[in-house]
C-alpha positions in Angstrom: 19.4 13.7 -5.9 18.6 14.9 -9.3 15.7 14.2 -11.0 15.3 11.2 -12.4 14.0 10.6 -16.1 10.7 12.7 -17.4 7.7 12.9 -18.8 8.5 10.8 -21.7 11.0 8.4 -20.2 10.4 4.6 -19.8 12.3 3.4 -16.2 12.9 -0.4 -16.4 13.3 -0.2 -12.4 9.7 1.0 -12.2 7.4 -1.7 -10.1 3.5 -1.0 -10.2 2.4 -2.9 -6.8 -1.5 -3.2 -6.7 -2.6 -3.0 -3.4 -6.9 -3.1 -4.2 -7.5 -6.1 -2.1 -5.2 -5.5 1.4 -5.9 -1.6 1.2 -9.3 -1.9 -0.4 -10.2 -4.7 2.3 -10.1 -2.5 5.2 -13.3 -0.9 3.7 -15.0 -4.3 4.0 -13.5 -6.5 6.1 -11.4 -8.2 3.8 -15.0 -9.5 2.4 -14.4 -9.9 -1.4 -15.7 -12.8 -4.0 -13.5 -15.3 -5.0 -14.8 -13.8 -8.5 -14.1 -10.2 -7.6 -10.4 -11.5 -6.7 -9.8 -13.6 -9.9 -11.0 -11.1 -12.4 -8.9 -8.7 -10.5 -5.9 -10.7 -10.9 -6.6 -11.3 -14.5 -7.5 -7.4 -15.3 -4.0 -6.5 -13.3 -2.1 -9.4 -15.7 -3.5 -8.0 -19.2 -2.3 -4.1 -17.5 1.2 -5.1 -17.2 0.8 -4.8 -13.4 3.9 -6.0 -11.6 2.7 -7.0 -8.2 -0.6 -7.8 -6.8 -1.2 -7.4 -3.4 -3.4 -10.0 -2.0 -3.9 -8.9 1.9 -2.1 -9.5 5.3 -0.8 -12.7 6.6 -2.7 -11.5 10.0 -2.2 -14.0 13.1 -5.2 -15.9 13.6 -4.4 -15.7 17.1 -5.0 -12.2 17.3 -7.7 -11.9 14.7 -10.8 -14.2 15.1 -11.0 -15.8 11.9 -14.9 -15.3 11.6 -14.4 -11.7 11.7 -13.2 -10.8 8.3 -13.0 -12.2 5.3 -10.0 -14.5 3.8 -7.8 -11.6 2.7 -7.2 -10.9 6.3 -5.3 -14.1 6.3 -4.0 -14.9 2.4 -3.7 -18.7 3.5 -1.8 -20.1 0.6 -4.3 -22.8 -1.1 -7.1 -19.9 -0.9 -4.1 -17.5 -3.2 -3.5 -20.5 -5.4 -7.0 -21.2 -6.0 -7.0 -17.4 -7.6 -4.0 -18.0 -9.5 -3.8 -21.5 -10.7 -1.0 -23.4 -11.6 2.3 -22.5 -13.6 4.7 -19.5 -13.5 2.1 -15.8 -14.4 4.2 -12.7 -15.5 2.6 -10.9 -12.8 3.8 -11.5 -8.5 2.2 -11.9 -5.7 2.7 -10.0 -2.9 1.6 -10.0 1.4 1.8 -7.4 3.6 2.7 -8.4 7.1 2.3 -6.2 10.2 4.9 -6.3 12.8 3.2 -7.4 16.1 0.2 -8.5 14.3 1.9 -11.2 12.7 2.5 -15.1 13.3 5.9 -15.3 11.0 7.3 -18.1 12.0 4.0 -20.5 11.5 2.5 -18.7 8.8 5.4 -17.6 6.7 6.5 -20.6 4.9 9.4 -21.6 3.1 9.2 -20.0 -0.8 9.5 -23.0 -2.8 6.2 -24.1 -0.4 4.1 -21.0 -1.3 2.4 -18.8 -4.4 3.7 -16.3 -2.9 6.7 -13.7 -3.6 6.8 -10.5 -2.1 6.6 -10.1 1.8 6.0 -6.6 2.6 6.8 -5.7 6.0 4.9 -2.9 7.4 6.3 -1.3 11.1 6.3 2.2 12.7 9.5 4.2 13.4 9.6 2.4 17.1 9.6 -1.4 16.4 12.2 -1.3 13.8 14.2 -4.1 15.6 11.2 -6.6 15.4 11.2 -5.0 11.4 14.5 -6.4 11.0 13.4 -9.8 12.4 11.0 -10.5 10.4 13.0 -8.9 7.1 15.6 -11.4 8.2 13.5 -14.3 9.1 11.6 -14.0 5.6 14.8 -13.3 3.1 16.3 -17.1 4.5 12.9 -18.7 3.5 13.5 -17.0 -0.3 11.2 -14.2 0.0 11.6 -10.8 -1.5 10.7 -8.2 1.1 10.1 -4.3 1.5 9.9 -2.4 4.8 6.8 0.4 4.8 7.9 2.6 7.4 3.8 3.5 8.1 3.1 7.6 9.5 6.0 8.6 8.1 4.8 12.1 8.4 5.3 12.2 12.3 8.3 10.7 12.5 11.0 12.6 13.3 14.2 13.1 10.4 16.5 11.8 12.1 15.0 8.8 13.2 13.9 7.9 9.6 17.9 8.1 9.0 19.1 5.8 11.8 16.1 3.6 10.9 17.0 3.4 7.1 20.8 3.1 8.1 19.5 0.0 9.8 17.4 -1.6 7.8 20.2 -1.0 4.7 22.2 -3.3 6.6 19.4 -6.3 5.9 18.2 -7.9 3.1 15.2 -6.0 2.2 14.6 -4.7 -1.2 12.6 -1.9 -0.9 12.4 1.5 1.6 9.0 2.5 1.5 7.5 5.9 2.1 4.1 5.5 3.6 2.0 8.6 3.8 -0.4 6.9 6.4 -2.7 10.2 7.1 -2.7 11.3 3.4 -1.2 14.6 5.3 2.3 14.8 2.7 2.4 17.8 0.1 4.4 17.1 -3.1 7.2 19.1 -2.1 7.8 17.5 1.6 7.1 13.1 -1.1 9.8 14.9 -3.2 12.2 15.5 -0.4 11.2 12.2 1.5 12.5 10.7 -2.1 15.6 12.0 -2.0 16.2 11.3 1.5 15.2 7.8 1.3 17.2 7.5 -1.9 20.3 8.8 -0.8 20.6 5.9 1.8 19.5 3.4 -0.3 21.6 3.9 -3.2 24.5 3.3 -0.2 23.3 0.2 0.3 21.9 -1.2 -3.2 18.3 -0.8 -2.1 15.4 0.7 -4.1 12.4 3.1 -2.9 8.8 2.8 -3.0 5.8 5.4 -2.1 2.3 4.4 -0.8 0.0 7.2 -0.7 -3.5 8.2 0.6 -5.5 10.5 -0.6 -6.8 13.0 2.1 -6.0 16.0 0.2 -6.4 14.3 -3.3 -2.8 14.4 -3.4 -2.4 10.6 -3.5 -1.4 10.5 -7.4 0.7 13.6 -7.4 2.8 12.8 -4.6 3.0 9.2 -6.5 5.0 10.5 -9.3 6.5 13.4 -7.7 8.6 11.1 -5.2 8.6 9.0 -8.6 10.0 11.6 -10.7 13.0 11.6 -7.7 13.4 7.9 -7.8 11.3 6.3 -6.5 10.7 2.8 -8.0 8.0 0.4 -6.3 4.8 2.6 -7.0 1.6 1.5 -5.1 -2.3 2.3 -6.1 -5.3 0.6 -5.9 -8.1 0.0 -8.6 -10.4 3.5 -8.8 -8.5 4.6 -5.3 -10.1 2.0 -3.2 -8.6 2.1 0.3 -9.0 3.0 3.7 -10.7 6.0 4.4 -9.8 8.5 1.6 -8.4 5.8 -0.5 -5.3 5.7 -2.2 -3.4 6.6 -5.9 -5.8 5.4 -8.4 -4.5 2.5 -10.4 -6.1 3.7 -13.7 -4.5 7.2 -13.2 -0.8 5.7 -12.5 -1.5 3.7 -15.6 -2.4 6.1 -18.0 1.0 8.4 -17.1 3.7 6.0 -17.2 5.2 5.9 -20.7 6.2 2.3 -20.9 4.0 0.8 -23.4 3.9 -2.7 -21.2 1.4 -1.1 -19.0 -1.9 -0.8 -20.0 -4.9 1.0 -18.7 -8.2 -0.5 -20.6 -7.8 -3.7 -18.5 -8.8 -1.7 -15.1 -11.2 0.7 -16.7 -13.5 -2.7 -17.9 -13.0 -3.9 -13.8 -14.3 -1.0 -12.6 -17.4 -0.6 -14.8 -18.1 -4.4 -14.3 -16.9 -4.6 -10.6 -16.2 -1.9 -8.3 -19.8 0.3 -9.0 -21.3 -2.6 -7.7 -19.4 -2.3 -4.3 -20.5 1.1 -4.1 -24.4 0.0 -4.9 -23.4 -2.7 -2.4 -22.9 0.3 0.6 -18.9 -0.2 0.4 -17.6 3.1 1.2 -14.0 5.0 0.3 -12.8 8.0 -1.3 -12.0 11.8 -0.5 -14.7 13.3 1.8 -14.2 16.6 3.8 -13.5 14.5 7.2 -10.8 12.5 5.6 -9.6 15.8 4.4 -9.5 17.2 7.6 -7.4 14.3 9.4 -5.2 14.6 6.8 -4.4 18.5 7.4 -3.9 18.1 10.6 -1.5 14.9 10.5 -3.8 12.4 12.4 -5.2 9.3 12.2 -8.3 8.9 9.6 -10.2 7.0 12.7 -12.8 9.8 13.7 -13.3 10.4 9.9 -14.0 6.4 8.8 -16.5 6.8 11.8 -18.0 10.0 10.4 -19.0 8.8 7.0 -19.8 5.3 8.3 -22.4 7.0 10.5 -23.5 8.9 7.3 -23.4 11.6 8.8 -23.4 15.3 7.4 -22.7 17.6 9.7 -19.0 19.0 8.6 -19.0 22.0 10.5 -19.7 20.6 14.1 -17.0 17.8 12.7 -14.4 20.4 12.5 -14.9 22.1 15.3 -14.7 18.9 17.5 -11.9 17.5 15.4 -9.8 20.8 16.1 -10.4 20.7 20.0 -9.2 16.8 20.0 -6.6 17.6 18.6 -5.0 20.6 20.1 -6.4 19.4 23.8 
């Protein structure tokens, strides 16, 4: 595929998906303020943002209730209590985990719910249950993506069979998920292309969500972008598991069309999200998150590392690197 627009361009089939809260909330259990959450959703309204991702519909009979906060769960009356009454500019959008998720309870019919984005999130090997759910949620009048998570150890052609697959169901939106933070630019640009080819075929669009290991998140953002790429995720000042995730404010700032607008995050974070880190909430790049994400793993070790506060890199390194070629 050719490149699609440049620096200058304005894309109409560009989608700005703010993930703060569902990302973000695996830094603190899913333990934000009501106030945190509104003045979120009305910062991401004045920006232009076109989705807002307020956490996981997780089943509650897998997940004790009393264990995290109520993002975890993004019961409807607690998301309409946020967003009040009428019809906003701005969407709302779930992220549901295959296997982790009570669909057919929790899910309700559209015209019930605040809610209209269900974003589907499975591994390469459970891509039947995937389609299950896409189907299950697209009769109930949902819009839906599929984030194929690790995408980085997933084999080429199984992305293809998976993606011929799931172009064959109603979902929207393939997305790319750089899960470790371990993609270059290069290897986002040609998972673009790849992903776009088949979903051109079947009248889909493509989406990226990106970590930031190797403080690539943003480039590899508008890299796969800049080769069509449509539904672009970040989260306010990078907030996310582990290294975090493509800053909001920076995705802002570099798209051209003049409906997006940056000032409305920069006055969120100075009045909000310092106060999480006063508050001992911890993300962003750190060398152990760095690490994981050079050699394509999961972040686990590193979250424990720096919520340990420990300092001891080297030692870090050297244990990582026998773990993983044991």
């Amino acid at each position: 595929m050719a490149q699609k627009g440049n620096l200058l361009s304005v894309r109409q089939d560009i989608r700005v998906v703010d993930a703060t809260i569902r990302d973000g909330g695996l830094c603190n259990d899913f333990r934000f303020s009501d106030n945190f959450v509104r003045d979120l959703y009305k910062a991401n309204l004045k920006a232009g943002v076109d989705y807002m991702e307020f956490g996981y519909k997780a089943s509650k009979e897998i997940f004790d209730e009393d264990d995290f906060g109520k993002w975890k769960f993004c019961n409807d009356d607690d998301i309409r209590a946020i967003i009040g009454e009428g019809s906003p500019k701005m969407k709302v959008a779930v992220m549901a985990d295959v296997g982790r998720t009570d669909f057919e309870t929790d899910i309700i019919p559209k015209n019930e719910s605040p809610i209209d984005l269900v974003r589907i999130a499975t591994y390469i090997n459970t891509i039947p249950a995937a389609v299950e759910m896409i189907e299950y949620c697209a009769k109930q009048g949902y819009e839906t993506t599929i984030n194929i998570m690790a995408v980085s150890k997933a084999r080429t052609e199984d992305i293809k069979t998976a993606l011929e697959i799931l172009g064959q169901t109603p979902v929207s939106c393939f997305y790319i998920v750089d899960s470790y933070g371990s993609l270059y630019p290069e290897e986002a640009r040609r998972l673009a292309e790849m992903y776009g080819e088949i979903a051109d075929r079947y009248g889909k669009l493509t989406g990226i969500h990106a970590h930031n290991n190797q403080q690539l998140a943003f480039a590899n953002t508008i890299d796969a972008m800049a080769f069509g790429a449509s539904y672009l995720d970040a989260t306010v000042n990078g907030m996310g598991r582990g290294a975090g995730n493509c800053a909001l404010e920076l995705l802002l700032g570099f798209l051209k069309n003049p409906k997006y607008k940056v000032n409305p995050i920069i006055k969120f974070v100075q009045e909000n999200m310092n106060k999480l880190r006063e508050e001992g909430v911890k993300w962003g790049y750190d060398i152990p998150y760095m690490l994981t994400g050079q050699y394509n793993t999961h972040p686990r070790p590193a979250i424990q590392f720096v919520s340990d506060n420990r300092e001891d890199y080297y030692k870090f390194a050297n244990d990582l690197y026998d773990i993983i070629n044991s």
